[in-house]
N, C-alpha and C positions, 0 to 999 in steps of 0.2 A: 029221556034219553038213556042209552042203556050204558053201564061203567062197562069200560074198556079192559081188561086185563092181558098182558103178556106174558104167558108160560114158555120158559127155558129149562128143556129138559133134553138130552141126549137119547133118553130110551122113549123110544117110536112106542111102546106101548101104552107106557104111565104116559104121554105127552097126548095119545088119542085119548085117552079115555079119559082126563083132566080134563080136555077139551069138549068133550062131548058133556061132562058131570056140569062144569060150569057151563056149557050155551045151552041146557037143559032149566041152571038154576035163574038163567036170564040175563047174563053176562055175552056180550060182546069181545067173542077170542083170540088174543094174536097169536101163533107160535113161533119157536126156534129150537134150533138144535145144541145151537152151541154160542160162548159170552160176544164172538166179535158179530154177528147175526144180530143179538140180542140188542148189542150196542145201538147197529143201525136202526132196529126198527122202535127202538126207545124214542131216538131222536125225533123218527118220521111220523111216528104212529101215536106219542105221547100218551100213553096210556094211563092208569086213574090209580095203577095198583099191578105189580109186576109178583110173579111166583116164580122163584129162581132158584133151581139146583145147582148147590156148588161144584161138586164134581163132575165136569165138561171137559171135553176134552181140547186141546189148544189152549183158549182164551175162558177158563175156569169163570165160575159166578162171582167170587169173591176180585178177579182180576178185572170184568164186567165194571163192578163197582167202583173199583177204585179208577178206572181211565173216563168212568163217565164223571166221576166229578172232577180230573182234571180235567178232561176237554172245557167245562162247564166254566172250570177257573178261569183257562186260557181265552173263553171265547162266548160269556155268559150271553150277550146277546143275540149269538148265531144258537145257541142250544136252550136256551130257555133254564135260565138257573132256580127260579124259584118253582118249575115245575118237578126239576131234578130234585128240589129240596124238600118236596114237598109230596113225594109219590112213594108211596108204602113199598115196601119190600118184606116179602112172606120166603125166606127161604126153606128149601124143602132139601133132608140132607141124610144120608145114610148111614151117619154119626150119630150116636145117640151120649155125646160125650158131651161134655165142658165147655168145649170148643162152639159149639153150637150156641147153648145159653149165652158163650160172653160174646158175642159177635152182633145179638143185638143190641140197638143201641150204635154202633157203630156203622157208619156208610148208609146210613138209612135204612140199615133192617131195623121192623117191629115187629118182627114174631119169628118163630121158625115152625116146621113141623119134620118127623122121623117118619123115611120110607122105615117097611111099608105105614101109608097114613091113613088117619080113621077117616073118610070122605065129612061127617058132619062138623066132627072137630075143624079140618078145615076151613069149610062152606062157613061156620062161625068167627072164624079169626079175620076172612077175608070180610065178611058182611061187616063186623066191629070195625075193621077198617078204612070201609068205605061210608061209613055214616058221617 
């Protein structure tokens, strides 16, 4: 069965073409635009490994994070807490600062990567991830 990944990105370009690199590498792709989008289709779609840009407009990546693990708090068995707890987050950010490295670790990010990104260095953070 093929791992599911949810890509959250605002820009229609980097979001086709992430989409088309990963169901090319054999990945199963959900999209969104933007974090309250993202939220729902986390819930619905429960994917294996989410690629999330912080900067969105509205309901930001990092705001994403933090309402889905309260909902999770307030209602672990309607949302699935140990799925929440347990599903990678690769965020992808136009920061190439500080902010970025200490962020994992936190909220269930395990990696980050810097637009623009190198596609293999990717494709390997997310494979490490899903093994």
């Amino acid at each position: 069965m093929k791992k599911r990944i949810l890509v959250a990105d605002d820009d229609g370009v980097i979001l086709t073409s992430l989409q088309e690199i990963l169901e090319v590498s054999g990945y199963e792709v959900i999209t969104t635009t933007n974090g309250k989008e993202c939220l729902e289709k986390f819930i619905s779609e429960k994917p294996d490994l989410v690629v999330l840009d912080i900067m969105m407009p509205g309901m930001d990546g990092y705001d994403f994070l933090v309402s889905l693990k309260q909902m999770a708090a307030l209602e672990p068995d309607n949302i699935g807490l140990p799925h929440i707890l347990n599903t990678p987050v690769i965020v992808v950010t136009a920061r190439g600062d500080d902010k970025a490295k200490d962020m994992i670790g936190k909220e269930n990010i395990k990696d980050y990567i810097v637009k623009p990104y190198d596609v293999p260095e990717l494709l390997a953070k997310i494979k490490k991830l899903l093994e």
